[in-house]
C-alpha positions in Angstrom: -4.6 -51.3 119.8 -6.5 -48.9 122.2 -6.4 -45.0 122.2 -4.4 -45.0 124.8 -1.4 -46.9 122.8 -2.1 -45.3 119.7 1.1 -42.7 118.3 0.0 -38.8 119.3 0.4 -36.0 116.6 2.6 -33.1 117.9 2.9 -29.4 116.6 5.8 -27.5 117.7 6.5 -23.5 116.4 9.7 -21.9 116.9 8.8 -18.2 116.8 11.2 -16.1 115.9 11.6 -12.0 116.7 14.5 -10.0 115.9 17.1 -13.2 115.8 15.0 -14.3 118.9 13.2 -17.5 119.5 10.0 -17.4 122.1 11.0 -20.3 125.0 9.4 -21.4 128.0 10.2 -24.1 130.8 8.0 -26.9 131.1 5.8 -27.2 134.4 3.9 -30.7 133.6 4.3 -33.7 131.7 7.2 -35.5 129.8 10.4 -32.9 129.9 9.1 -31.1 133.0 11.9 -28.9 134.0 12.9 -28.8 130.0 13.1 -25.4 128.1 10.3 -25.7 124.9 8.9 -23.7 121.4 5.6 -23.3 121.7 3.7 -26.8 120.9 0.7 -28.9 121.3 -1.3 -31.8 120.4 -3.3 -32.0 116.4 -6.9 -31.3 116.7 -9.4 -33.5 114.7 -9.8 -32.3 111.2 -6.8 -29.3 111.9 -4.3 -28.5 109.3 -0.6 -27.8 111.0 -0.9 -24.0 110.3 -3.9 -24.1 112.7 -2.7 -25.9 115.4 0.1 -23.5 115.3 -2.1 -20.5 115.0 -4.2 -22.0 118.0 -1.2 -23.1 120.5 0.6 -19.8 119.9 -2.8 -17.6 120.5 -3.9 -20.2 123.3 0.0 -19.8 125.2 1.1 -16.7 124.6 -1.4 -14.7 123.0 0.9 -13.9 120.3 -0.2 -13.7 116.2 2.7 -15.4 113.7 3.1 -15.5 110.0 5.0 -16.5 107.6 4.8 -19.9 109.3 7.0 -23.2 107.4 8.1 -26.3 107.8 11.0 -27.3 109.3 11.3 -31.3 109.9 9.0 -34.0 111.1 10.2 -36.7 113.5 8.7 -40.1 115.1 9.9 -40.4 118.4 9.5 -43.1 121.6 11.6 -40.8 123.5 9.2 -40.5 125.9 8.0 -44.1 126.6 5.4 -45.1 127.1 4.1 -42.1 124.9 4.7 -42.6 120.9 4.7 -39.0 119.1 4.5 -38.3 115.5 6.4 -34.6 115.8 5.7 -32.2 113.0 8.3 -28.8 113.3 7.4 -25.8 112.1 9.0 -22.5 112.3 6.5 -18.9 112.2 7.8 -14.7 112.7 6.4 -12.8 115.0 3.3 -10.9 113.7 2.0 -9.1 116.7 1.4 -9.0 120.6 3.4 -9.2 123.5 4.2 -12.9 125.6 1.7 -13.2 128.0 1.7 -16.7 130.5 -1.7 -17.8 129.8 -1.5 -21.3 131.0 0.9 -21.1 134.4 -0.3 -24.7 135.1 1.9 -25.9 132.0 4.4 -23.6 131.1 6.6 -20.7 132.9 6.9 -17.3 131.7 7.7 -16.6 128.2 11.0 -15.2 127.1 12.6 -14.2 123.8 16.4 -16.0 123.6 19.2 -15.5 121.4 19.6 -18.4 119.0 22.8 -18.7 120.1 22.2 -18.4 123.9 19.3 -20.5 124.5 18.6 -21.8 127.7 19.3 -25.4 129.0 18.0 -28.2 129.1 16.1 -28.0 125.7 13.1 -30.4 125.3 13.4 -33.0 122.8 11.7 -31.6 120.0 13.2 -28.0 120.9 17.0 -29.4 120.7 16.2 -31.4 117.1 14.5 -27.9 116.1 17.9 -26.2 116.5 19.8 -29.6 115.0 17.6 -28.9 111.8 17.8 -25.2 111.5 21.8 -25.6 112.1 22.2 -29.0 109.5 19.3 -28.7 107.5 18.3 -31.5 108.4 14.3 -32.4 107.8 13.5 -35.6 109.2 14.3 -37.8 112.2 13.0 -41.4 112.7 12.8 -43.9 115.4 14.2 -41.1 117.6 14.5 -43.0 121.5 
């Protein structure tokens, strides 16, 4: 199997602020158009907290804490990309949004969980699914 074919390791963060969640619209790639957490590929040798920690400071400029897990998922939703999609869910520690990468991402906006903008990405809609159900884990998601 080459690289290119291999599955990808995803890192999504739900941040959440006063009964807010952080959201932007995509600009590039799969879901352009789509409304997304905060998210980004697994470094080599990175623990999920990191990649988290990295992708919020790297996006929005924000600190989190008290960052958890929420559900993993294995998706081909985006043929002919394969991701391995690990949820977590962090509160605001400190900072204000900023749009640090304009090439990838609009503005960033704090939504009501129970107003959120539409359409939701993927992995942002199975974020809300698992926060709503409980539910932890979703497989062969197409």
């Amino acid at each position: 199997m080459d690289e290119a074919s291999r599955p990808k390791v995803g890192v999504g963060v739900m941040i959440l602020k006063d009964g807010k969640a952080l959201i932007s619209q995509r600009m590039a790639s799969h879901g352009k158009g789509e409304f997304q957490f905060v998210g980004g590929h697994l470094e080599h040798l990175e623990s999920f907290e990191e990649c988290a920690r990295r992708e919020t400071f790297e996006e929005t400029g924000l600190e989190i804490a008290n960052i958890r897990f929420q559900y993993l998922a294995n998706t081909t939703h985006f043929a002919l990309k394969h991701y391995v999609h690990v949820a977590l869910t962090a509160d605001w520690h400190s900072g204000e949004p900023q749009h640090l990468e304009p090439e990838k991402n609009g503005p960033w906006q704090w939504y009501a969980l129970e107003d959120l903008p539409e359409p939701l990405l993927l992995f942002s809609q199975l974020h809300v699914r698992s926060m709503r159900e409980g539910v932890s884990y979703f497989d062969d998601v197409a």
